[in-house]
N, C-alpha and C positions, 0 to 999 in steps of 0.2 A: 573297338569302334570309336571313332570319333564324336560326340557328342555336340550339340549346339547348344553356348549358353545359355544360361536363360538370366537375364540380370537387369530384367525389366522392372522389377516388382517393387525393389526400393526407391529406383527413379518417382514410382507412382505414387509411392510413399510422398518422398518430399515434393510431387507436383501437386498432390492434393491437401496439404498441406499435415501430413500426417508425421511422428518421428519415424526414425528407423534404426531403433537400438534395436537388436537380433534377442531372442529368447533363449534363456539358458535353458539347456535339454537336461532333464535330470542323466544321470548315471543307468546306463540301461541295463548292465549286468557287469558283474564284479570280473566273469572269464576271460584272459586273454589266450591264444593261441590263433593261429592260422584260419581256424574255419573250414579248412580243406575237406573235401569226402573219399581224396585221394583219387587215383586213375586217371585218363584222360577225360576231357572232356571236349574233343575234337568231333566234329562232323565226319570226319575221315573214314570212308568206309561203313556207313552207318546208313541201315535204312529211314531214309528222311519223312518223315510223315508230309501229308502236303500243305502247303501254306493255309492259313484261312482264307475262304470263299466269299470277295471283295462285292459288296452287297448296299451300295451308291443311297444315299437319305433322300431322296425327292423335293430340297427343302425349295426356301424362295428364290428368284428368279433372280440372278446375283445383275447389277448393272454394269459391273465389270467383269467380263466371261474370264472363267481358269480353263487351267489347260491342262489336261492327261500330263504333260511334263514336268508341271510342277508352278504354272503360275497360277497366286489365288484368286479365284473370286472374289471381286469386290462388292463392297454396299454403301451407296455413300448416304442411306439413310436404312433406320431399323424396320424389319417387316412389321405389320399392321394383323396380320394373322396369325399367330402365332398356334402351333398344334401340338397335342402330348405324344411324346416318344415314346414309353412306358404305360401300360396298359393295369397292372397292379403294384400296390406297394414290396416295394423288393424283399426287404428285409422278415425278420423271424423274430422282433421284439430282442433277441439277444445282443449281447455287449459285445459287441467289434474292434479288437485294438490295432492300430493303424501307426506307422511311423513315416515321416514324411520331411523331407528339408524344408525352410522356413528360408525366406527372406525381410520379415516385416516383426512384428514388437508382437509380444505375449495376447494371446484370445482373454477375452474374459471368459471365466468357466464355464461351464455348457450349460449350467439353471440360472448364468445372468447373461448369456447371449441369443440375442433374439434370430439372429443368424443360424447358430448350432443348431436351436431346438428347431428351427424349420426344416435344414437338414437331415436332422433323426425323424420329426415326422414324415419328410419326403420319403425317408430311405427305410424306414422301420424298423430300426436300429439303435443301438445306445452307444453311440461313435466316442471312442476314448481316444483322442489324437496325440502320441507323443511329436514334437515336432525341433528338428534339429538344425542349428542353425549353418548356413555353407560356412563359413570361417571354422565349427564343429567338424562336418559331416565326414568328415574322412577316417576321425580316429574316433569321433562317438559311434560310428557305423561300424568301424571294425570290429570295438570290444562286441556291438551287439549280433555280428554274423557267427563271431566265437563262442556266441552261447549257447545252450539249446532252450532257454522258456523265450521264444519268439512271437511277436505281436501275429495277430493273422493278416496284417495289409503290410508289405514293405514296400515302399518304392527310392528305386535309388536311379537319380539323374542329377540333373546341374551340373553334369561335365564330369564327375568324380567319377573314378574307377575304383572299388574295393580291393583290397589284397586277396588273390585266389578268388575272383567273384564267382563266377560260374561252376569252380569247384565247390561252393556254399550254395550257390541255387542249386545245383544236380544231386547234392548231398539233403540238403534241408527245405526244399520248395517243394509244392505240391506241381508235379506232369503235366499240364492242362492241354496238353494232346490230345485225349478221348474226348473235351468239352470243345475243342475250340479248332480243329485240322479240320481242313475241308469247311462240307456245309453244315458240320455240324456248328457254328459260328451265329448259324442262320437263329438259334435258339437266344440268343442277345444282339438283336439286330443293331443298334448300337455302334456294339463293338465291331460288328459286318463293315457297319461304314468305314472304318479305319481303313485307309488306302493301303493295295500290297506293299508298295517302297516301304513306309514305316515298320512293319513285321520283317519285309526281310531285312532293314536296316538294324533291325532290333539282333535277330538271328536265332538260329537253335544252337541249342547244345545237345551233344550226342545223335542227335536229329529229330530231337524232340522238341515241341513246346510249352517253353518253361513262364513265358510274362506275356502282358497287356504293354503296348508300346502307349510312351506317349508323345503324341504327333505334333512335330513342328514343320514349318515349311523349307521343302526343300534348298534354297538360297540358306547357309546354315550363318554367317557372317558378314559383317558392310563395315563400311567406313559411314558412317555419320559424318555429315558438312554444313558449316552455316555455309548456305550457298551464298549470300550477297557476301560475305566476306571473299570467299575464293573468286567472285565475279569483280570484286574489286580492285583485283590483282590478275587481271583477263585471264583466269583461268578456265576454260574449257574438257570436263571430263569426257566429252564425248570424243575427242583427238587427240588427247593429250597425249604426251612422252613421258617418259621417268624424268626427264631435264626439266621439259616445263612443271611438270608435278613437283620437282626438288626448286625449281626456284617459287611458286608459292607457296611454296610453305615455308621457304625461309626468309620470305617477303611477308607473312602473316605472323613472323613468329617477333614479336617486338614489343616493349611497353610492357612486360609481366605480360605477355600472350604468346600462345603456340601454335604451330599449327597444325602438329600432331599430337593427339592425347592416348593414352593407353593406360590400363593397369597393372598392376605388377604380376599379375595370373596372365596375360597373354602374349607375354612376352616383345610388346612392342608393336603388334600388331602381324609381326611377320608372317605366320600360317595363314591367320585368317585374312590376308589381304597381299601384304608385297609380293612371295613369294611364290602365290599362284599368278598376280602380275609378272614375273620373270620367267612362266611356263614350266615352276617345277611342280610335279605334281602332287595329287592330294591324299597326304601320307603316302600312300606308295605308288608304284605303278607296277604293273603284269607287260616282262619282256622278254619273249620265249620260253612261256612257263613261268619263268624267274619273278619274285619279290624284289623291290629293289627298294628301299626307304628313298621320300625326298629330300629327306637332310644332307645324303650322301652323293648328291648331284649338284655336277656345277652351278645348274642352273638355281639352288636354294643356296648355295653358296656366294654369289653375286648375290642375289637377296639381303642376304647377309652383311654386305658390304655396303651395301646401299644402305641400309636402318643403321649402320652404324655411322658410316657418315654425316647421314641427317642428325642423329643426335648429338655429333661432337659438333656439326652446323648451329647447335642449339635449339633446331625446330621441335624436341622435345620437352616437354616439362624437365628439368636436370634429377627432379628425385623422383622420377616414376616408377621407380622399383619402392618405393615406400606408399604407393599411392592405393587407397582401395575402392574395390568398384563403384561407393556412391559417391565417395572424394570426386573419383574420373567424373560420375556423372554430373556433380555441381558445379565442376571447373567446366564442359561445357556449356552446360543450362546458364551459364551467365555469363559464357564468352569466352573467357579466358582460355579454353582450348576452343579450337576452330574444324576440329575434326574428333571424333571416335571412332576405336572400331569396338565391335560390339556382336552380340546377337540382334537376328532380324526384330526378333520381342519388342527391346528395345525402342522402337518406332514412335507407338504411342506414347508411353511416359517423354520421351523426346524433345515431341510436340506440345505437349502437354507444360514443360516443366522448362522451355523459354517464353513459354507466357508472352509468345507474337512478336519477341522483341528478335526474331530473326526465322525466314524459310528453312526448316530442316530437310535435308534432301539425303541421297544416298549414291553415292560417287560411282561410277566404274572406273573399273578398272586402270592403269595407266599403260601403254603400250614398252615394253623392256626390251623388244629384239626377242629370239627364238619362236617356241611354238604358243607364246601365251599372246595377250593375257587372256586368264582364268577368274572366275569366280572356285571358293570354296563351295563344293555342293556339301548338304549334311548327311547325317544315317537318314533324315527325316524323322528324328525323336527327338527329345528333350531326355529321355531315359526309358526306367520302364518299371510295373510292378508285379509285383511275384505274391502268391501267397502261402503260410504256412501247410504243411502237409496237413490234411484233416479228411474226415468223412467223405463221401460223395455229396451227399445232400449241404455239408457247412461250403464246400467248394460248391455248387453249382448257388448257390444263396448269396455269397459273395462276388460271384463272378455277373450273379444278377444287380447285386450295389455299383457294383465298376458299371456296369451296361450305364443304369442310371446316371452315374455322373457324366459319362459320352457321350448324352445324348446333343443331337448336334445343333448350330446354331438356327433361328426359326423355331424353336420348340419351346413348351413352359418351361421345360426342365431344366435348361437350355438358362433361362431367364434367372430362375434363382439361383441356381452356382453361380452365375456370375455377374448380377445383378440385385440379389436377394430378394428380398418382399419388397412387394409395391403398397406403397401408402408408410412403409418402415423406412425401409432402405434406400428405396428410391423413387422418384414420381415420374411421372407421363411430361417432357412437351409436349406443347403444340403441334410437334410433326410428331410423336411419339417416341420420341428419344427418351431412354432413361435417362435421367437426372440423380446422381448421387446426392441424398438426404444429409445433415449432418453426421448422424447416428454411424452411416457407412463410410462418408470422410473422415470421423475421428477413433475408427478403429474396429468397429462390424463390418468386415469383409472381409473376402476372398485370399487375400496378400496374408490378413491376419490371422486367416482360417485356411489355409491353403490345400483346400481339396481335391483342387486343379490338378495336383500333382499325386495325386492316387488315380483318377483317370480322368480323361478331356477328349471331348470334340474334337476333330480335323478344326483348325483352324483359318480362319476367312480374313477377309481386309474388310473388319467394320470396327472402331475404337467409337467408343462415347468420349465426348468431347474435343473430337479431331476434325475438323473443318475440310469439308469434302474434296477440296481442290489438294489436300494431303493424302486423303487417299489418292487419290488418282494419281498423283505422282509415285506412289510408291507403286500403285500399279503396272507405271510405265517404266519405271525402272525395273519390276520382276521381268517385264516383255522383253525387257534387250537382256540383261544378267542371264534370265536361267536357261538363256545357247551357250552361252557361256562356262556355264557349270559342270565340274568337273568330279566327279564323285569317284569315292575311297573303295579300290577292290577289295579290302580287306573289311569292311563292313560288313558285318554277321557272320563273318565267317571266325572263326575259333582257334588260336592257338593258347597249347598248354604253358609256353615259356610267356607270352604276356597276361597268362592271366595270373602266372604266379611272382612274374617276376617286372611287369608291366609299369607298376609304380616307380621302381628305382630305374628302371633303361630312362623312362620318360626324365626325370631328374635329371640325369648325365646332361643330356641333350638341352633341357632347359637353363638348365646352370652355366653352360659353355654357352648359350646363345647372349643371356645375360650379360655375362661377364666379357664377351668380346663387346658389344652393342653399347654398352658403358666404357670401354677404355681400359679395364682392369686387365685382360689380356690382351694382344694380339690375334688378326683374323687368321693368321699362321696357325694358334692353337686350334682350329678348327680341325686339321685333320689328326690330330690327336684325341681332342673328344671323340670324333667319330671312328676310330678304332678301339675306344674303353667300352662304346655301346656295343660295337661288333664282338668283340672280346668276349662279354659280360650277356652274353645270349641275342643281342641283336640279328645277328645274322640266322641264329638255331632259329626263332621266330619266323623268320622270314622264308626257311625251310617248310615250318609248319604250315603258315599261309597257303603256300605254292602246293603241297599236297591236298589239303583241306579243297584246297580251288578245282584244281583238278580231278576231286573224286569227286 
């Protein structure tokens, strides 16, 4: 499944004036091997348990209405009423070890953070967090699936796909089927609130439920814009062409400035934005039965043509393949690029971290001829978390800590994950907006405790410190994008050859995209990459899919 970044977190870092040197993860176990529990673990033919039974939070009155399709509710000030989602202290006084990606600089230890000890007393727990850094999380994660002494919280997102992942959850995760299918969900209401799209964007394995999704908004990627720069240069996103869009941005790209940024993980931007602009679609498309990849249509292949152009045009940074995500995001935060693309996340730190010296906005689309354009839609996760196989009672105890940290926005609970203590962490305005305290600007928080990412709330359009007429714009940008949006059939659904073999196909594909996009090859080589991925099991995948779909 396609993931949505999430690469908000260090932006926040340097908007609030915090570092963001990454934490080194110790060494999680000595074992390498695969991980694998062997056999399939397709949906195919498998009695499917039924989804969990979607069970809506009743919270506040949003001032900007969402929509069953995927636009969020907005707030362009915090509720005043705040209520408890959670009824008793979750936990059982026992040690919970948890591992989790990081994007922000080392916690201070749990008997000198006044943040941790809040959340062990909320949670009732003695929370031991290993926490892995994204530039880590691909090979510290692997040695740790390869093992078997496994913490009891895993969660694995940020876009990363493990080697054989699902053959390691179906082999080493606890079922959470019997806890969680159907109404029996209704036992961590919580977790109820979790929209269907996220679960089945998450998926089963074997037709079982193995993890807790964690929910992002559908819209899974954007172009970020200083709008008065593109307005400078009359550009118009609500008309515009690929022409007009190619000549501002090679009109904004002058003086050490760009007018397209990216980093060297998204390849220039092409998935998450041109390519759905040319109408090819998102990762695959279903056509008569058939899988079909969008790398392997004309229509990503113009794509293709286009990024590379604009970059030999210079409207790219020239060493963007060396460039890394808070690099991207300081080179726009202070101008130098004039666009990103990014996760929707993103948004806040944005805003935040040009410090007014320009409107952040969020582009549509440009118009390419064919059936687009398209937005990217996501799975609607971030990831998801799985726990170690254990008792009934250690799993129904844990699956009540997850409830707790879901609980959803409008709630106390709500408040301190992501907010922490009041009168510590942060204090009351005037209108009741939290205020980040020093103690949480220079390092007690969420970024540096990231518990978000074990589990979270549906997420809404309300950011502390984001100036209301910014939400609203981004509001009004979900209202036209998410008709737009075009979502991945291959999303929870299961094949064996990507899940064992998913890492290196994805490589092929990125390395040719790369290396034409740069100059290094010809866009000729194109159809030779895409015959090493066909070759090399791309197509066997795409087999699997089309069965997987059809049963």
């Amino acid at each position: 499944m396609t993931r949505s970044p999430e690469l908000s977190r260090r932006s926040l870092l340097r908007a609030i004036g915090m570092g963001a040197t990454a934490i080194a993860a110790p060494s999680l176990l000595a074992a390498c091997g695969d991980g694998g529990g062997g056999g399939s673990v397709s949906n195919a033919g498998t009695d499917k348990v039924p989804w969990p039974a979607y069970q809506p939070f009743a919270g506040p009155t949003p001032d900007l209405p969402g929509t069953a399709e995927g636009v969020q509710a907005g707030y362009t000030k915090y509720p005043s009423n705040l209520v408890n989602a959670v009824k008793a202290t979750p936990g059982d006084k026992t040690k919970v070890k948890a591992v989790a990606i990081t994007y922000g600089t080392p916690p201070k230890p749990a008997d000198q953070n006044k943040l941790w000890k809040a959340i062990n007393d909320a949670l009732g727990i003695d929370l031991e967090l290993t926490l892995v850094p994204d530039a880590d999380f691909d090979a510290k994660m692997a040695t740790l699936t390869a093992g078997d002494d496994l913490p009891d919280i895993i969660s694995i997102g940020g876009g990363h796909r493990l080697p054989r992942e699902q053959e390691f959850v179906a082999a080493k995760c606890a079922d959470l089927s019997d806890f969680l299918a159907g109404d029996k969900i209704k036992a961590y209401p919580n977790l109820a609130n979790l929209p269907p799209y996220t679960w089945q964007g998450m998926g089963r394995i074997k037709g079982r439920i193995f993890g807790i999704p964690l929910e992002r908004p559908l819209p899974a990627s954007a172009m970020f814009i200083d709008r008065s720069a593109f307005a400078s240069v009359g550009a118009d996103d609500s008309t515009w062409s690929k022409d007009e869009f190619a000549t501002a941005v090679k009109a904004l790209s002058k003086n050490k400035q760009y007018g397209l940024g990216a980093q060297k993980a998204n390849q220039f931007g092409l998935r998450q934005f041109h390519a759905a602009a040319f109408g090819a679609p998102n990762n695959w498309k279903v056509d008569g039965g058939k899988f079909i990849r969008a790398e392997t249509l004309p229509e990503f292949k113009d794509a293709l043509a286009f990024v590379r152009e604009l970059f030999a045009a210079g409207a790219y940074y020239p060493d963007t393949m060396s460039l890394s995500v808070p690099d991207t995001k300081t080179f726009f935060n202070n101008g130098t690029f004039k666009s990103m693309t990014d996760g929707l996340a993103a948004f806040q730190p944005a805003v935040i971290g040009v410090k007014g010296a320009y409107p952040v906005d969020i582009a549509l689309p440009y118009k390419a001829g064919g059936s687009g354009p398209y937005i990217v839609a996501g799975t609607g996760n971030f990831g998801y978390t799985v726990l170690k196989k254990a008792p009934a009672e250690r799993i129904q105890m844990l699956l009540r800590v997850l409830d707790y940290l879901a609980a959803p926005f409008g709630t106390k609970e709500y408040e301190l994950t992501h907010f922490g203590v009041e009168g510590v962490h942060f204090t009351r305005a005037a209108d009741g907006t939290p205020t980040p305290t020093p103690l949480w600007a220079n390092g007690e928080n969420n970024v540096n405790l990231p518990i978000i990412y074990l589990a979270e709330a549906p997420r809404v359009l309300y950011f502390s410190g984001v100036d209301a007429d910014s939400v609203k714009r981004l509001h009004t940008w979900e209202t036209k994008a998410v008709p737009l949006g075009v979502k991945d059939p291959a999303a929870g659904l299961v094949s064996d050859t990507r899940s064992r073999s998913g890492v290196t196909l994805d490589k092929v594909l990125n390395d040719g995209i790369n290396d034409i996009v740069t100059g290094r090859t010809p866009l000729t080589n194109w159809d030779a990459v895409i015959k090493k991925w066909r070759d090399d099991g791309g197509d066997k995948m795409a087999e699997e899919y089309a069965k997987e779909h059809a049963g």
